[in-house]
LUMRO-944649 format. One record per residue (C-alpha): residue in three letters; x, y, z; chain. Coordinates in steps of 0.2 Angstrom, whole numbers, padded with zeros to 4 digits. Layout:
[Ala; [X; Y; Z]; A]
...
//
This chain:
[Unk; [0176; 0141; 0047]; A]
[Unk; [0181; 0133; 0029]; A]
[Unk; [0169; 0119; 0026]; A]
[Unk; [0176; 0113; 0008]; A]
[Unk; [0195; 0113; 0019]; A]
[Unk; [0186; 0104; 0035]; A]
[Unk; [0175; 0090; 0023]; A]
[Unk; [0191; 0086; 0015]; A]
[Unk; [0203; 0087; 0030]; A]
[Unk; [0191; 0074; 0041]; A]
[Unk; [0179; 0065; 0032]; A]
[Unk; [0183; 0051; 0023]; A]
[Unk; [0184; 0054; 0004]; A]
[Unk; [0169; 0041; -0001]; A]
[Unk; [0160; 0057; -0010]; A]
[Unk; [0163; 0066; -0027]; A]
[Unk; [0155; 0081; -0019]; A]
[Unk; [0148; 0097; -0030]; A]
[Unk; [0158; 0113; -0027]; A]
[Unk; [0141; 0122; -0019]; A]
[Unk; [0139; 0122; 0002]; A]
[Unk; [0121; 0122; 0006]; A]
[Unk; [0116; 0131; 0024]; A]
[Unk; [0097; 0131; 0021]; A]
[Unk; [0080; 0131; 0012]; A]
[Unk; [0063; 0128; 0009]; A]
[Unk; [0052; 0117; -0001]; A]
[Unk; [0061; 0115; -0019]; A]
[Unk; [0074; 0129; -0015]; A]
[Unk; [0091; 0128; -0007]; A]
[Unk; [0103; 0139; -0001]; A]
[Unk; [0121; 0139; -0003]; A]
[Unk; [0133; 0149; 0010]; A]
[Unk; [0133; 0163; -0004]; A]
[Unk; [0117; 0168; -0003]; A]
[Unk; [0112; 0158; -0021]; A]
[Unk; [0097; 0149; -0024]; A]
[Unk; [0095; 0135; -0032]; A]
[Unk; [0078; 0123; -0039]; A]
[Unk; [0080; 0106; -0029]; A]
[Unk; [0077; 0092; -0043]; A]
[Unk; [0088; 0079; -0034]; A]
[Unk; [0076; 0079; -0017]; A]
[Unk; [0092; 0073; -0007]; A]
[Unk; [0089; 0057; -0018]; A]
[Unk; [0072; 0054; -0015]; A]
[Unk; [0073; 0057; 0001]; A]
[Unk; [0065; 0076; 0007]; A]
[Unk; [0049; 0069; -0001]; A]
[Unk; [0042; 0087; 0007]; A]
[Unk; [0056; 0098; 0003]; A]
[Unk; [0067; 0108; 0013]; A]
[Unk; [0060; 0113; 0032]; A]
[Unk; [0043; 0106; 0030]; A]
[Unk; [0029; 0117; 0042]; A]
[Unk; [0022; 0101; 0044]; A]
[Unk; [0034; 0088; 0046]; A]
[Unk; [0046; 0099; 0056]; A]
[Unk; [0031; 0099; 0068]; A]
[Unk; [0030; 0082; 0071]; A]
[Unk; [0049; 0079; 0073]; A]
[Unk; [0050; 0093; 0085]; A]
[Unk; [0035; 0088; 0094]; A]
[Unk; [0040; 0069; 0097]; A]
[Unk; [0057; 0074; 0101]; A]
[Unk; [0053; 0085; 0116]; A]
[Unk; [0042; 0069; 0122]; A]
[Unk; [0054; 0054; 0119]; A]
[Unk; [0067; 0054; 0108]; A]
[Unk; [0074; 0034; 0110]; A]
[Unk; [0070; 0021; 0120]; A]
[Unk; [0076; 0003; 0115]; A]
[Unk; [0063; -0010; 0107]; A]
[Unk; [0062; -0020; 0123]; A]
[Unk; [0048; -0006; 0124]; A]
[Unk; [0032; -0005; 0116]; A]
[Unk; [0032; 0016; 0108]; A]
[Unk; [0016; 0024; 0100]; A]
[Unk; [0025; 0031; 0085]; A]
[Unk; [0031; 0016; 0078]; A]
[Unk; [0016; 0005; 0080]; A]
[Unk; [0004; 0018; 0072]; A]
[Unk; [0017; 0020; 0058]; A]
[Unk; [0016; -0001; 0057]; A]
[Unk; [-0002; 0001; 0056]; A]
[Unk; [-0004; 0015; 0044]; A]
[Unk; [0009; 0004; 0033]; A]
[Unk; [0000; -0011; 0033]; A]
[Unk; [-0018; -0007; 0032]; A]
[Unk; [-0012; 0004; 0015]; A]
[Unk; [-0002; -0009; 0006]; A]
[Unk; [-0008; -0026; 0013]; A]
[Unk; [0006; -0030; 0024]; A]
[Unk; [0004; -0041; 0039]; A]
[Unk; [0018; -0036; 0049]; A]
[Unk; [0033; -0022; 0047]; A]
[Unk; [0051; -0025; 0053]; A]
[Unk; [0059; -0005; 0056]; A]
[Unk; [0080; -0002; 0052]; A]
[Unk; [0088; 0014; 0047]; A]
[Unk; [0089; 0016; 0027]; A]
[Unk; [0089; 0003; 0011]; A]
[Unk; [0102; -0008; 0013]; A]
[Unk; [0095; -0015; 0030]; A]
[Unk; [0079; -0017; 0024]; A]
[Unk; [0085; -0027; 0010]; A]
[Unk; [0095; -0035; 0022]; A]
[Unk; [0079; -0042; 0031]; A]
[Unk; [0071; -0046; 0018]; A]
[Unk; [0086; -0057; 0013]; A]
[Unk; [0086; -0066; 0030]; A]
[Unk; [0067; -0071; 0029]; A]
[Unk; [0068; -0078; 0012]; A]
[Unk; [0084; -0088; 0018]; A]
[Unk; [0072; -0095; 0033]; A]
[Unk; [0057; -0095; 0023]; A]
[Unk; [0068; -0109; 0013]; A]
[Unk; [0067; -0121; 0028]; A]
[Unk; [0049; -0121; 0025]; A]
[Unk; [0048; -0120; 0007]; A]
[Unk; [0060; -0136; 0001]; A]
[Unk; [0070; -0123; -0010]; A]
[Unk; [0087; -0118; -0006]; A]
[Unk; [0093; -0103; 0002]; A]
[Unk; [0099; -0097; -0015]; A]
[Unk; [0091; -0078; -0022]; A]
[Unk; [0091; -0072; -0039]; A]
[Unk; [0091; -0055; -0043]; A]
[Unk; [0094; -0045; -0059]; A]
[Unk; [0107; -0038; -0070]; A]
[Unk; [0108; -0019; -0069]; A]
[Unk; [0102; -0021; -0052]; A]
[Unk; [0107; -0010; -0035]; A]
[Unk; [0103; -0014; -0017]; A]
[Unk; [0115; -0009; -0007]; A]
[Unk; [0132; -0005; -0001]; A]
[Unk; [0134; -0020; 0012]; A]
[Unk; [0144; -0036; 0006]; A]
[Unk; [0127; -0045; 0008]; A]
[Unk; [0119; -0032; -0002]; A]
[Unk; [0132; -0031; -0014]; A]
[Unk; [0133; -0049; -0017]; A]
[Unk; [0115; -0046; -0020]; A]
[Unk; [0117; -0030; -0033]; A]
[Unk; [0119; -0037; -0052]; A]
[Unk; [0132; -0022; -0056]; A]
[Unk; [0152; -0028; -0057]; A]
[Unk; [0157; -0010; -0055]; A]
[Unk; [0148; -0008; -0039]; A]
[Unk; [0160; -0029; -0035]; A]
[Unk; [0177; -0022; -0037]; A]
[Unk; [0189; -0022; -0025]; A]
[Unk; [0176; -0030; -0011]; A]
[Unk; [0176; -0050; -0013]; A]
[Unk; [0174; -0062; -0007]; A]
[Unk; [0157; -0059; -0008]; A]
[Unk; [0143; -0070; 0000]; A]
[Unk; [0137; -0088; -0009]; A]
[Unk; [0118; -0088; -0017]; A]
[Unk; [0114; -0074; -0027]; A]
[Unk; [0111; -0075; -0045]; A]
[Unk; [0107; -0061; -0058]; A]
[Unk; [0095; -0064; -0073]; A]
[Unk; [0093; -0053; -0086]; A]
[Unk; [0079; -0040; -0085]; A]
[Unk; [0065; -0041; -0095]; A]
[Unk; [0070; -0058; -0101]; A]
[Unk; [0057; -0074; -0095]; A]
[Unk; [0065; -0087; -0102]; A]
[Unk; [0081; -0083; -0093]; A]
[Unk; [0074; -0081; -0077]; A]
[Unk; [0063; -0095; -0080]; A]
[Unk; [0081; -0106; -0085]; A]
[Unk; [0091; -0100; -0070]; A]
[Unk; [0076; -0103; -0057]; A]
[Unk; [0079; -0122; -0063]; A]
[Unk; [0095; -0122; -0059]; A]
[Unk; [0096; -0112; -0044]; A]
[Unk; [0080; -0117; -0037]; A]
[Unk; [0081; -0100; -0026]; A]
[Unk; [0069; -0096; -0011]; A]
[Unk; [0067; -0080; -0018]; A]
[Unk; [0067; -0068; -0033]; A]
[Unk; [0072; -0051; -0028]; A]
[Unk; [0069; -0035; -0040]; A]
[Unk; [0068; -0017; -0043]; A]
[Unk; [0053; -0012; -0053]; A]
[Unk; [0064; 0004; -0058]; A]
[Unk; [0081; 0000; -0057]; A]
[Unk; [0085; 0020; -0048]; A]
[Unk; [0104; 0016; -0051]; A]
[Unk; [0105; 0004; -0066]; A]
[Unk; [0099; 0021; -0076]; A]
[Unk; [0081; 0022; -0074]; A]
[Unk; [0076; 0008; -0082]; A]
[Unk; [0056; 0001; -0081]; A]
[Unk; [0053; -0019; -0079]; A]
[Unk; [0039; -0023; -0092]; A]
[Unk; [0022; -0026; -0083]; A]
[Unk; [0022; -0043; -0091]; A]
[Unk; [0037; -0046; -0088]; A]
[Unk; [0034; -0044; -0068]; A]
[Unk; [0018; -0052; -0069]; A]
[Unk; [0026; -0069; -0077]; A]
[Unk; [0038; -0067; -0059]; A]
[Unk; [0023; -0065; -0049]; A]
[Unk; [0015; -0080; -0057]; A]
[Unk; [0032; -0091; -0055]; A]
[Unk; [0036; -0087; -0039]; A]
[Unk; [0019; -0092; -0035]; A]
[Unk; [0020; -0110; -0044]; A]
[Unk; [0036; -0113; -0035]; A]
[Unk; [0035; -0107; -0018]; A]
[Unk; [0045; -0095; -0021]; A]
[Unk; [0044; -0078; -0013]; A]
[Unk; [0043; -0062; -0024]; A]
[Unk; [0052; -0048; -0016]; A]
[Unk; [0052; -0030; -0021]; A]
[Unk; [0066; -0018; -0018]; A]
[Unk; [0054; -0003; -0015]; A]
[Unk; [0068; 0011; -0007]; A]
[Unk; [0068; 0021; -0020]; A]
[Unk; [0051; 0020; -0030]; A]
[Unk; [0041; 0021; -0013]; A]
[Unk; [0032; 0032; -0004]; A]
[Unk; [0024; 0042; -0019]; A]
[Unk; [0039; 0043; -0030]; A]
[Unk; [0029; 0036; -0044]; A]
[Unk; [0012; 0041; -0043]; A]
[Unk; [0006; 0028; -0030]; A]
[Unk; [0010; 0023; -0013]; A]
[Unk; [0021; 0010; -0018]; A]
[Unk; [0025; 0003; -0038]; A]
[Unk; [0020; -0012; -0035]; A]
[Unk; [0002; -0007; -0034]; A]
[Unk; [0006; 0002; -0049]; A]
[Unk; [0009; -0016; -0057]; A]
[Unk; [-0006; -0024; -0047]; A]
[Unk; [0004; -0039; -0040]; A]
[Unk; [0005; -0046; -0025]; A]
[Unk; [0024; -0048; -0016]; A]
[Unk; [0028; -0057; -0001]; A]
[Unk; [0041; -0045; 0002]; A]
[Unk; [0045; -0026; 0000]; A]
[Unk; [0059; -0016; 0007]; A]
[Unk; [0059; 0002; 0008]; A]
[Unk; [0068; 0020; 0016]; A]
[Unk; [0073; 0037; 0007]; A]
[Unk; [0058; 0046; 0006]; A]
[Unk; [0048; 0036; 0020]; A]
[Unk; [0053; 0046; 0037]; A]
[Unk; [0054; 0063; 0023]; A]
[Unk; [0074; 0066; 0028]; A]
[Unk; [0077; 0056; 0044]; A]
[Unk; [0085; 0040; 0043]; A]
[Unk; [0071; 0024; 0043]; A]
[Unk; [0068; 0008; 0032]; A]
[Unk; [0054; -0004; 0033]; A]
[Unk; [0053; -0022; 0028]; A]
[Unk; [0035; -0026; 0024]; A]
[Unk; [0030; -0046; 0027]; A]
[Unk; [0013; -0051; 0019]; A]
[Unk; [0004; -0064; 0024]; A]
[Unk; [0018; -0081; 0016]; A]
[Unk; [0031; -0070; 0027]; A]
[Unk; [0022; -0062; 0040]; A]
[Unk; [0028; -0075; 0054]; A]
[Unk; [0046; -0081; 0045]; A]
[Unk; [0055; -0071; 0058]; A]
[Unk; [0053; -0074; 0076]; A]
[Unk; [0061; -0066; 0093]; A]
[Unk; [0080; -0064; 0090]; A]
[Unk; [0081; -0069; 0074]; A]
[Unk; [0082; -0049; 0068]; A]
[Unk; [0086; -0033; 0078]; A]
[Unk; [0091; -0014; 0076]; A]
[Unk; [0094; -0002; 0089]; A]
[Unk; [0087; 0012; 0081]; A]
[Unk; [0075; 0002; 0071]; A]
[Unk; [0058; 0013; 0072]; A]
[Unk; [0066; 0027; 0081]; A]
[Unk; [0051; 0037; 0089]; A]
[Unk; [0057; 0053; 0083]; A]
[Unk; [0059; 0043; 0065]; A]
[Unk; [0043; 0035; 0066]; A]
[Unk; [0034; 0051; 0069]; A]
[Unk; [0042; 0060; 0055]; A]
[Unk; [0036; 0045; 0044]; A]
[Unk; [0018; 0045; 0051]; A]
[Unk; [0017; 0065; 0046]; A]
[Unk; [0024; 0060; 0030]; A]
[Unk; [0012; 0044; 0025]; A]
[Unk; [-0003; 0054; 0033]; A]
[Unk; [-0001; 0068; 0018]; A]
[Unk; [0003; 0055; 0004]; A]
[Unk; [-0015; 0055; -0001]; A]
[Unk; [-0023; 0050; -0018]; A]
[Unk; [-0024; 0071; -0023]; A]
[Unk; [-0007; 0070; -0020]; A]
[Unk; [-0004; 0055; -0031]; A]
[Unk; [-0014; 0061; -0043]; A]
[Unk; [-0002; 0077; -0044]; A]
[Unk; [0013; 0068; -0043]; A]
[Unk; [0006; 0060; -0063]; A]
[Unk; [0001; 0077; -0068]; A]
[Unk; [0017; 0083; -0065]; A]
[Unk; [0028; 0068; -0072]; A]
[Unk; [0017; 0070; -0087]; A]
[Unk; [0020; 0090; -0090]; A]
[Unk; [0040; 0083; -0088]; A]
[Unk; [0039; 0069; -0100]; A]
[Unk; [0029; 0080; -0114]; A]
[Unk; [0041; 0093; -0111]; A]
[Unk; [0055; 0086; -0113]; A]
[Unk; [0050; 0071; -0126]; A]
[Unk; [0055; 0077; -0146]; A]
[Unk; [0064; 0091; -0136]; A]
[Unk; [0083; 0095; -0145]; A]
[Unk; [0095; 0088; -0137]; A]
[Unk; [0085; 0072; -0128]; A]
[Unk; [0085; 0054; -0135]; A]
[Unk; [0074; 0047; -0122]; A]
[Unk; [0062; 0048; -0106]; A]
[Unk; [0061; 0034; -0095]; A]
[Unk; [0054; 0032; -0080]; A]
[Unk; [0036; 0033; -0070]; A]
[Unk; [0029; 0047; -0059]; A]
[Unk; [0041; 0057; -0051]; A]
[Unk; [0058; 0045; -0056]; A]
[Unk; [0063; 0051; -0071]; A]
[Unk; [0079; 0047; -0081]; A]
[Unk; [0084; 0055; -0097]; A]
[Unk; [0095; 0051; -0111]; A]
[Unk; [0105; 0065; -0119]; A]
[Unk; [0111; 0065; -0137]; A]
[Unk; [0123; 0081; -0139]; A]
[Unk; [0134; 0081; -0121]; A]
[Unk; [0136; 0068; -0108]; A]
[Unk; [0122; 0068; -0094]; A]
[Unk; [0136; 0074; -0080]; A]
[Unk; [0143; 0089; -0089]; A]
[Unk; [0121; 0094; -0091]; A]
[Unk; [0123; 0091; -0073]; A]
[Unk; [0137; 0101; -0071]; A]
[Unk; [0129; 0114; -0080]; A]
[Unk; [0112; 0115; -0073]; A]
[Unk; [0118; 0117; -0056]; A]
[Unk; [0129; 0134; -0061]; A]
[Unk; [0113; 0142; -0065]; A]
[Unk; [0105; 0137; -0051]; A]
[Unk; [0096; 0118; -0054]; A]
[Unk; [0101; 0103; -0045]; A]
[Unk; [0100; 0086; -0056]; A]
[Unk; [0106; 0071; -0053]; A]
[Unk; [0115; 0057; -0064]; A]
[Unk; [0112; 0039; -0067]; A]
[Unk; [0123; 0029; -0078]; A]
[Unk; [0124; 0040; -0092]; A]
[Unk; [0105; 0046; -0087]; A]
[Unk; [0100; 0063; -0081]; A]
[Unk; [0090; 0059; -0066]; A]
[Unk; [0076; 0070; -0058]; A]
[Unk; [0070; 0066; -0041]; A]
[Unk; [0060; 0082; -0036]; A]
[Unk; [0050; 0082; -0021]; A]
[Unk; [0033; 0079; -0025]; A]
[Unk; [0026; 0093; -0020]; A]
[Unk; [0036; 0107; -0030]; A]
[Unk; [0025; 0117; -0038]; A]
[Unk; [0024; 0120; -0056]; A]
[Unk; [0033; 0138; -0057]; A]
[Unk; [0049; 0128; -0051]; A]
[Unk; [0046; 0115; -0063]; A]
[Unk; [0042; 0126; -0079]; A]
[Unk; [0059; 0137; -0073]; A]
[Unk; [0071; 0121; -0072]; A]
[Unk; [0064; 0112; -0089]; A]
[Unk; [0069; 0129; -0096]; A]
[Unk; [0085; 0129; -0088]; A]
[Unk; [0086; 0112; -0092]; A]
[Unk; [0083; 0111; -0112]; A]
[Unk; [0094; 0125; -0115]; A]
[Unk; [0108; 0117; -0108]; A]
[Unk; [0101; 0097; -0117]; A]
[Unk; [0100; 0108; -0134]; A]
[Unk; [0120; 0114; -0136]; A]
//
């Protein structure tokens, strides 16, 4: 069976897809159908937050799937709510809202800010920001502040405006004239090239949105669940949102999102105003629990060890202009080659990278160990410096 010629034969052509076929691996290291091995720095795009065929986790899923695998949320299942609890009680959430990946999160979180505005007075408009990427829906699209990411898929929806990032005044000029319901943001923006709001800058939106009733929500599907050194980066920020989305790494390679209420949202949404079939899927939920369980403050603390060892390797390093980035999400800037042709590079001798506009982008899973981290950077200077 030729899996290249069946890919290209049957499924539709939405992905630029590396010439490699993977069939297996474990932890950091993959597998392709030669026999090769290869250093995972991509993590499935922060989603195998364990790595490849996790002793752990594979127990879980297997576990929960020879219980109950579906039943529909008419019923009440363990998994979910104990994932719903562990959620809540370790960010401050009031109440969860479970879908299958990023875009239906921030799909939610867009439908409660629109109904939150019949309370608040404001309209149903929602700014976001330039640079910014939430999705592949035309609701989520509408919301993304990328033109690329626009052409071709108009009309798109009414009500979404994009500020500049890092900029107060302009955010505070357009929330005059918008008067929005919410103000939507990525505290990296993952696909707009790695790029870190200022903690000032976030803080002055937490303070605005606060004056104006006006709820602050956080696009969390990337930076979440350990990815930057703590559970989520808006504790890294020490604010409080109203809403936060997240997927990826949550269920650690299953397909989940979460919308996460607190306590100006936690009752916006009421019976049949939201629905997902597979929303908190037991055998999702379950794989999600095993995964939030192990995300401890060691771990954490590893995870900042770790990003630290990358950062001071690579900064000053030939080859690099900049490092951006927190924990685990890690972007940088090459000055000799473009980042895709490094990419490119890297993965003939055995290490997968990522890109991100014209970033090198690393999303390992947070428990690769330091042998495969010293064996990539090496890799991955050689081929920065030509």
């Amino acid at each position: 069976m030729n899996t290249k010629f069946l890919d290209k034969t049957y499924i539709s052509n939405t992905y630029k897809r590396f010439d490699v076929v993977f069939t297996h691996g474990s932890g950091a290291l993959l597998f392709d159908d030669q026999g090769k091995e290869y250093i995972d720095l991509s993590g499935g795009i922060a989603v195998n937050t364990f790595g490849i065929n996790d002793e752990e986790w594979v127990a879980a899923v297997c576990a929960q799937a020879k219980k109950l695998q579906h039943v529909s949320n008419l019923y009440f299942t363990e998994p979910q709510t104990k994932l719903a609890e562990i959620l809540c009680s370790r960010t401050g959430a009031k109440k969860v809202f479970f879908s299958n990946s990023g875009a239906e999160a921030n799909e939610c979180m867009i439908k409660a800010a629109r109904k939150y505005s019949s309370v608040s007075g404001n309209t149903s408009n929602i700014i976001t920001l330039k640079n910014s990427f939430h999705g592949r829906t035309i609701t989520t699209l509408s919301a993304t502040g990328q033109e690329n990411y626009h052409k071709d898929f108009g009309p798109f929806l009414d009500g979404f405006f994009h500020a500049e990032a890092n900029n107060f005044s302009d955010m505070e000029t357009l929330v005059e004239s918008a008067k929005p319901c919410g103000i939507m943001i990525e505290l990296i923006q993952g696909e707009g090239g790695i790029y870190v709001l200022e903690k000032e800058y976030v803080k002055q939106l937490e303070a605005l949105c606060k004056e104006k009733d006006i709820l602050l929500m956080i696009d969390e599907v990337q930076t979440g669940n350990g990815r930057t050194g703590q559970l989520y980066a808006f504790q890294e920020y020490d604010i409080n949102p109203d809403l936060v989305s997240t997927a990826k790494g949550l269920a650690g390679g299953l397909p989940m999102g979460a919308t996460l209420m607190f306590e100006k949202a936690e009752n916006v949404l009421g019976a049949g105003d939201h629905g997902s079939t597979f929303g908190g899927n037991p055998v999702a939920a379950a794989a999600a629990v095993s995964v939030l369980s192990r995300i401890d403050d060691r771990l954490l603390s590893d995870v900042k060890a770790k990003s630290r060892y990358i950062i001071d390797s690579l900064n000053n390093a030939e080859g690099v202009c900049e490092v951006s980035g927190l924990g685990l999400m890690l972007g940088i800037l090459p000055s000799k080659a473009e980042a895709k042709d490094i990419v490119e590079n890297c993965l003939k001798r055995g290490v997968l990278l990522l890109t991100a506009k014209d970033r090198i982008r690393l999303l390992p899973p947070l428990n690769i160990g330091m042998n495969h981290i010293k064996k990539a950077m090496a890799i991955l200077k050689e081929e920065l410096a030509k």
